[in-house]
N, C-alpha and C positions, 0 to 999 in steps of 0.2 A: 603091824609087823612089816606090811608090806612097803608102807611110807619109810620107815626106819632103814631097810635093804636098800630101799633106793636114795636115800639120803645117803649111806654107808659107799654104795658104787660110786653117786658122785663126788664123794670126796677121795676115794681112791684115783678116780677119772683125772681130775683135776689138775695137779701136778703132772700127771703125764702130756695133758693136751699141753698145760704149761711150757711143758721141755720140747714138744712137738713145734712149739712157735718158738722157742730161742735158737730151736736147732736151723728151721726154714731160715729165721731173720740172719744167720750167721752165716748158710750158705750163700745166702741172696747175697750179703756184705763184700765175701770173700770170691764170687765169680765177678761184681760187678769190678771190683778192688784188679781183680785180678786179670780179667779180661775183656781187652782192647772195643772188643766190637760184641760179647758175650755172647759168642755163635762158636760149638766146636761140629765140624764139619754142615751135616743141615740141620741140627739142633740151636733153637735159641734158647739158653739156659737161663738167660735172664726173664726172656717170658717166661717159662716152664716153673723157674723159682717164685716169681710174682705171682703164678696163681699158687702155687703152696701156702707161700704166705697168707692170703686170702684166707685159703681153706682151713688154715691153721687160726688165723684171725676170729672166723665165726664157729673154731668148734670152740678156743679156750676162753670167749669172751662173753658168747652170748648169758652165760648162767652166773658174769659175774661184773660188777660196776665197772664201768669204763672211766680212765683221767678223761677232766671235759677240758683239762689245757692240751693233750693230744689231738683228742677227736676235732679239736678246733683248727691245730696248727696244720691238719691234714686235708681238714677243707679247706683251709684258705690257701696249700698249694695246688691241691686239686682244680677251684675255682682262679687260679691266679694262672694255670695252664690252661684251662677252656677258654679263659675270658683271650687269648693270644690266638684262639682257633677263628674269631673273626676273617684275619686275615687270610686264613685259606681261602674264604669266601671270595674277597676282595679281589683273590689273582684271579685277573679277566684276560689276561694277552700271553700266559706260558702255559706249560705242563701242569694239570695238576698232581698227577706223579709228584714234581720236584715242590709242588705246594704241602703234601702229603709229609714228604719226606721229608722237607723242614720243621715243620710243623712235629714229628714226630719227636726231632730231637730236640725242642722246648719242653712240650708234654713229659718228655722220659725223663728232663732234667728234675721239672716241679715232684713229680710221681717219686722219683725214688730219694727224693731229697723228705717228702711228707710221708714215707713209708717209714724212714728210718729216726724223722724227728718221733713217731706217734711211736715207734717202739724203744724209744729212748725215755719220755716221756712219760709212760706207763710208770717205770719204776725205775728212778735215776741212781739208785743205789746199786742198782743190780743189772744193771746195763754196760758195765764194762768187754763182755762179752762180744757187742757189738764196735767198739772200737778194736778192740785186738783182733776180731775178723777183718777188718777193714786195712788192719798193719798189716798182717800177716798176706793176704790178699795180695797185696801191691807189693810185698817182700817177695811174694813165691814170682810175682813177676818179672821182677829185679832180676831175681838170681835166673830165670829164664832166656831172659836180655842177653846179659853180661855171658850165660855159658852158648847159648848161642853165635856170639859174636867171637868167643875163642877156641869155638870150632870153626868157625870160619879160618880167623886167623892160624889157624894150627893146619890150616888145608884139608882136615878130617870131614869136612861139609862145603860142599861148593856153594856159592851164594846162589845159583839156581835153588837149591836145595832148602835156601835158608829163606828165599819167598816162596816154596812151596809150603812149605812149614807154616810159616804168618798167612798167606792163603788159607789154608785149611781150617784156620782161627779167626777167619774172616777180616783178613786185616792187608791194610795197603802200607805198610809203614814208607817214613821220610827214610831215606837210605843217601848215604852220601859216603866216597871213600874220604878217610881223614888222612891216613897212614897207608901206605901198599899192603891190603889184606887185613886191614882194621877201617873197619867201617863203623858210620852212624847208623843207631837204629832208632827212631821215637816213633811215639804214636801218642793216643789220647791220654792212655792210663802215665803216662809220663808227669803230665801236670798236675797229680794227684802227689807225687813223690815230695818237692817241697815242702807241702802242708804237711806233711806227716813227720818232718821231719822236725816241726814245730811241735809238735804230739809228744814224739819217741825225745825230744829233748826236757819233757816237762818230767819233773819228780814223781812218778808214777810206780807203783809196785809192781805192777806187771809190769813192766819193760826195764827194770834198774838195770836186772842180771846183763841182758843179752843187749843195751842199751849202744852201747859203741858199736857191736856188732853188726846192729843193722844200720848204724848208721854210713858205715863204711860204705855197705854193699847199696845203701840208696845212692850217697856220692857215686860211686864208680858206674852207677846205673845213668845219672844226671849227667857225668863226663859223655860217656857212651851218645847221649842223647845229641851232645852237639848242638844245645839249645841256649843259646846269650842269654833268652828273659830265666829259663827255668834257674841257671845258673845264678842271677841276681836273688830270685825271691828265695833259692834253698840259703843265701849268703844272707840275707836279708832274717830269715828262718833261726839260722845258726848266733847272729849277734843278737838277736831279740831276747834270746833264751842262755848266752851265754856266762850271767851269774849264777846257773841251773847245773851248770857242766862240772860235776865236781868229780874228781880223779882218785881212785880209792886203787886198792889190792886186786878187787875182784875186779874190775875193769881195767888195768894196767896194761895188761895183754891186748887190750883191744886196740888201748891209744899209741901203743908199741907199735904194732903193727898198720896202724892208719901210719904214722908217721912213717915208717917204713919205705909203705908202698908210696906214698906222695914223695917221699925224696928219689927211689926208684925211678918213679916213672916222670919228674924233675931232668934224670938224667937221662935215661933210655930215651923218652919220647922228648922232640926237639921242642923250645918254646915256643914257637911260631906257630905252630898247629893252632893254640889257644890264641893269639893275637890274631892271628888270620881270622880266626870268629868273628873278629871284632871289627878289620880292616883290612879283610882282603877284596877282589876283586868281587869274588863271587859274592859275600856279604853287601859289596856297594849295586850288584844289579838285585838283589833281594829285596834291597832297601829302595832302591829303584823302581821295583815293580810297586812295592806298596806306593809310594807316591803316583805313581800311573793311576793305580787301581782311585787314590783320595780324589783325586781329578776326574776321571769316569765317574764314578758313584755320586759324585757332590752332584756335577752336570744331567745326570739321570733323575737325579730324588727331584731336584727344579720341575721335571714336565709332570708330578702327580707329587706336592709338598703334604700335604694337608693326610693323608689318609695314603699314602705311598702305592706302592704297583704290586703290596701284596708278597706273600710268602711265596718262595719260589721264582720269584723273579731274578733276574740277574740283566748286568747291561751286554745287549749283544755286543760280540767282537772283543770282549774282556768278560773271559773265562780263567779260572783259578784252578778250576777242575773239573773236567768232563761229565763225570759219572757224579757231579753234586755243583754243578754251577751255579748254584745261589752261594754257595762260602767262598771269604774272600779273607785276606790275612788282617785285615781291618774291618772287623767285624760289626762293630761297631756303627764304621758308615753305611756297611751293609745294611744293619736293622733300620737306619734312619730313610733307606731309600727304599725300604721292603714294606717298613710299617708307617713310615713317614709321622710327623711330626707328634699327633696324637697317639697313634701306637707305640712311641717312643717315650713318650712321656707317662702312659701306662708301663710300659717293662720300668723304664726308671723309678716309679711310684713301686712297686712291687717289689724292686732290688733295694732300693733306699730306704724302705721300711725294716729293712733285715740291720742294713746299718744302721739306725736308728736306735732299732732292737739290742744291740749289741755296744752300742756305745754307753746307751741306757743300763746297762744291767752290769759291764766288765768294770771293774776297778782300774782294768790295767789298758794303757795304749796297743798292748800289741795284736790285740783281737779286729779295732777297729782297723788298724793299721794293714794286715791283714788284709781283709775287707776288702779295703780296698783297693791294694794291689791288685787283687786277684778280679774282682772288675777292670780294671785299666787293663790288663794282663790280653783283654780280647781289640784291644785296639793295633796288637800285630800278629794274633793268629786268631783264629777261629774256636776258642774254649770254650765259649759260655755253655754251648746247648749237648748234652750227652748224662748218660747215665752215669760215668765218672767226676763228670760236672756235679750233677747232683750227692755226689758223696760230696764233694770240695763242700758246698754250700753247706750241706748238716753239720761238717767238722768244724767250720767257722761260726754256725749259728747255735749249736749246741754247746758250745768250749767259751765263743766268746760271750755267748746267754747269761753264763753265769758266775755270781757275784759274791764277794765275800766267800771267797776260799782262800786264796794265796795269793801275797804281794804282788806276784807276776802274772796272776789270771787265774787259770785253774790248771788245779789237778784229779789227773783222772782217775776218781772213786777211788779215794782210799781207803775205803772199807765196806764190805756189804753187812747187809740189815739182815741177819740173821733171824731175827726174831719173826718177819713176814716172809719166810721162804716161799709158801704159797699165795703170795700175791704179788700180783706185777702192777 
């Protein structure tokens, strides 16, 4: 009688602990989606959500078979982020503060990139969840941006105001005026907007309704950003996907009004603003700098080639950033002179195995393509290593994974498995 009672509790248990772990996996999605630095004022919420999930992980799993294609993909980011902790070791001549805190942002990249494949993985039917936290996430931060910035420009907020605001969310964003009192604002969670836009353009049930809608508000977030690459790969995004783009009733309204505001602001906002991105003064000493910075860093990685000077190094007298001087807008030759030539050929062994993976398994070009954009994408700013990095990475390695769905790659879960509600 007694065995039967507790048979009986644990399967009442079960679906609860179950909904306990989609709910953790969904916040975790939706702060990291959403926020910049995942810090509101001294709360880090993205640690705080990471042991949730944890705890959530060993109440709903231990009493029931684990995916062994999960539990594998998660050590091998686990293991593929330790194995980069070498080179903390290796820095012998700076901070290790700054070895610390590079180092962090690899680790945080693999970790939440193997949190979210292992909870995709479980049960692929039933994981959509996890992507529409992940839109919705990076949406609520969109509409954040953009209503930020037109308080600014409406004078209702002084831009004092409006980096005490990003302060308090732990964030330094890029600021630059575009307009007298329209200003740019990007940060990290920016570079996540693109790919998603690749997402929110794929024939999905969940996103048909409201499908133009956020597409709009991603654009006008990417305008806002004042960023020449993000601008290519959301452009790059939109023609990938554009046999997908179909125009019905119940979206009319939206394409109405994108057209709208883009002839609007066509007219209102001058052209040159956009060309100056491209060719103005300031863009030719940005691009400037980066060449500096390829010259320093090439001549630095020469005096330690082999096994580099180490995470957290940086070459004196070319600094990018005070408060993180190992990041450089060429990221790229960063790691070649931080990890030097072997540690470099490990990161590459561990990024190109993704591409491998995905070339491997997608029907369609625009996964790997993709891909590898979004690598190259660190050779003029600093992208790869963050926890919104690690979302990029799962969107591409979970979307572009897999195969035989649809002409154009996949779509996302168009239907769940009813039949296993209590099993993930």
């Amino acid at each position: 009688m007694l065995s039967f009672m507790n048979s009986v509790s644990s399967y009442k248990c079960k679906p609860i602990l179950i909904k306990m772990w989609k709910i953790s996996i969904s916040l975790f999605c939706l702060v990291v989606s959403a926020l910049p630095s995942g810090t509101v004022g001294n709360y880090n919420l993205k640690l705080i959500l990471t042991g949730f999930c944890a705890l959530a992980f060993f109440l709903a799993f231990t009493s029931q078979k684990i995916n062994a294609s999960a539990i594998k993909a998660l050590l091998i980011c686990l293991c593929s982020g330790l194995a980069i902790g070498f080179w903390v070791i290796n820095n012998q001549s700076f901070s290790i503060s700054y070895a610390i805190g590079q180092y962090q942002g690899f680790f945080t990249t693999f970790l939440v990139c193997g949190i979210l494949i292992f909870a995709y993985l479980q049960k692929k039917t039933q994981s959509s969840y996890i992507f529409k936290a992940i839109i919705i996430g990076n949406l609520l931060y969109c509409i954040f941006k953009i209503s930020v910035v037109a308080l600014v420009y409406l004078r209702i907020l002084s831009f004092q105001g409006f980096l005490n605001i990003m302060n308090y969310f732990g964030v330094e964003p890029i600021t630059l005026e575009i307009l007298p009192r329209l200003i740019r604002v990007q940060t990290i969670s920016d570079v996540l907007t693109p790919f998603l836009i690749l997402v929110v353009t794929k024939e999905s049930p969940l996103h048909k309704k409201y499908k133009y809608t956020i597409l709009l508000i991603f654009i006008v977030s990417l305008f806002l950003s004042y960023a020449r690459l993000l601008w290519i790969v959301a452009i790059f995004s939109l023609i990938m996907n554009s046999p997908k783009m179909r125009i019905s009733t119940k979206n009319l309204g939206a394409i109405v009004a994108m057209i709208i505001i883009t002839v609007l602001s066509l007219l209102y906002f001058p052209l040159n603003i956009i060309v100056d991105r491209f060719f103005s003064n300031d863009t030719y000493a940005s691009d400037t700098a980066r060449s500096t910075q390829i010259k320093g860093l090439l001549v630095y990685f020469e005096e330690k080639p082999i096994l580099g000077h180490g995470l957290g190094s940086y070459v004196p007298g070319l600094l990018r950033d005070n408060l993180a001087p190992y990041t450089y807008e060429v990221q790229w030759l960063a790691f070649l002179m931080q990890l030097g030539v072997l540690g470099l050929i490990l990161l590459l062994f561990i990024l190109f195995a993704g591409l491998v993976f995905i070339i491997y398994r997608s029907e369609s070009t625009t996964w790997p393509f993709m891909y590898i954009v979004w690598l190259l994408m660190s050779f003029t700013n600093p992208y790869l290593t963050s926890s919104v990095s690690g979302v990029v990475f799962f969107v591409l390695l979970s979307l572009g994974g897999q195969n035989k769905v649809s002409q154009y790659g996949i779509t996302i879960l168009k239907s769940l498995d009813t039949r296993s509600k209590n099993d993930i």
